[in-house]
C-alpha positions in Angstrom: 0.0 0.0 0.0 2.6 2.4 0.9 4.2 2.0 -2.7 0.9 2.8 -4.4 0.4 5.8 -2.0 4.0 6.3 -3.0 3.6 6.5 -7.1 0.6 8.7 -6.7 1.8 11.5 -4.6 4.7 11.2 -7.3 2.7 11.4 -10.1 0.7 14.7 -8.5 3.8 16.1 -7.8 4.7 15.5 -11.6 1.6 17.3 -13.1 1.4 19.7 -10.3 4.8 21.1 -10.9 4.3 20.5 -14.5 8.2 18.3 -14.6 9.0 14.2 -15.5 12.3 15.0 -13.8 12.6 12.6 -10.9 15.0 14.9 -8.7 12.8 18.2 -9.2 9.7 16.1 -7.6 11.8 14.5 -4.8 13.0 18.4 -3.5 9.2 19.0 -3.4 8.3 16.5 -1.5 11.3 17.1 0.8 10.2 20.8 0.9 6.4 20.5 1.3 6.8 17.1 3.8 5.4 14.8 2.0 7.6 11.8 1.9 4.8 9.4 2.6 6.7 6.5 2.9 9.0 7.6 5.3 6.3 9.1 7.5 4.0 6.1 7.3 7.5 4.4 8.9 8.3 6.7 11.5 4.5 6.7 12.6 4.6 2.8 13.2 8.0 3.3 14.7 6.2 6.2 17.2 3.2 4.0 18.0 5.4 0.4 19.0 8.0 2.5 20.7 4.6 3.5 23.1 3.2 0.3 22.7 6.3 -1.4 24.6 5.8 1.2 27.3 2.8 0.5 28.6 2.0 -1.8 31.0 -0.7 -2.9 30.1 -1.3 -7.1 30.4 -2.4 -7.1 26.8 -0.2 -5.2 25.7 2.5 -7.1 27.2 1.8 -10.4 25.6 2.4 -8.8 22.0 5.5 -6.5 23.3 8.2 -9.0 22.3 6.7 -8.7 18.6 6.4 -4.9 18.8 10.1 -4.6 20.2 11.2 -6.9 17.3 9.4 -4.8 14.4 11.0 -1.9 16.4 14.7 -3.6 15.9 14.5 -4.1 12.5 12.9 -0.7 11.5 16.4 0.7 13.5 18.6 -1.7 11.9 17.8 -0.9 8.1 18.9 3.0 9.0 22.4 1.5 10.5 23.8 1.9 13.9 23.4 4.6 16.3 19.1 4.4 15.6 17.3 3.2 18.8 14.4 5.7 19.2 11.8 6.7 16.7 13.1 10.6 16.6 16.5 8.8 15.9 14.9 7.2 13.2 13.2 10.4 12.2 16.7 12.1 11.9 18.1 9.5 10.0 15.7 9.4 7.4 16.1 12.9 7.0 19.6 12.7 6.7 19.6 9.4 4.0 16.9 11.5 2.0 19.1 14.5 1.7 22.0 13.0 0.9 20.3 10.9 -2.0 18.2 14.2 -3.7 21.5 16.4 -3.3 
C-alpha cells in the first residue's frame, strides 16, 4: 500500500509542478513534507515504541513482537538508531543525501 500511495503522490507532484524530472519532484516533497513512505515508517515506529511502554497485560503479551518490528525498522537505517526521533533524523539525513 505504501508504494501505491508512493507512485501517486509522485505522479501529482509531476503534473502539479508541471516536470518528468525525478529529482525536481523529490525536493518538493522534501520541501512540502510529503515523503509518505518515510512518514508512514516513522508513525509505526512512534506507536510500538509507546506500545512497549505500557504496561498494560495485553499489551504485554504482544511486546516482544512490537520490540522486534521496532529492531529491525532501527537496523535498516544502521547503527546509532534506537528511538523513533533517531529514526526520524536519520531518514532525513539518508533522503538529503540521496536528492543532493
Amino acid at each position: 500500500m505504501s508504494c501505491n500511495i508512493e507512485f501517486t503522490l509522485t505522479r501529482i507532484f509531476m503534473k502539479l509542478f508541471r516536470t518528468e524530472l525525478p529529482i525536481t519532484v523529490n525536493e518538493c516533497q522534501v520541501n512540502l513534507g510529503f515523503l509518505a513512505k518515510y512518514q508512514i515508517l516513522i508513525r509505526t515506529a512512534k506507536f510500538l515504541q509507546r506500545f512497549v511502554a505500557l504496561e498494560n497485560g495485553l499489551c504485554a503479551l504482544f511486546a516482544s513482537d512490537a520490540r522486534r518490528q521496532l529492531d529491525s525498522m532501527f537496523t535498516q537505517f544502521g547503527k546509532g538508531v534506537y528511538t523513533a526521533c533517531q529514526l526520524r533524523n536519520a531518514v532525513c539525513c539518508q533522503f538529503f543525501d540521496r536528492v543532493i
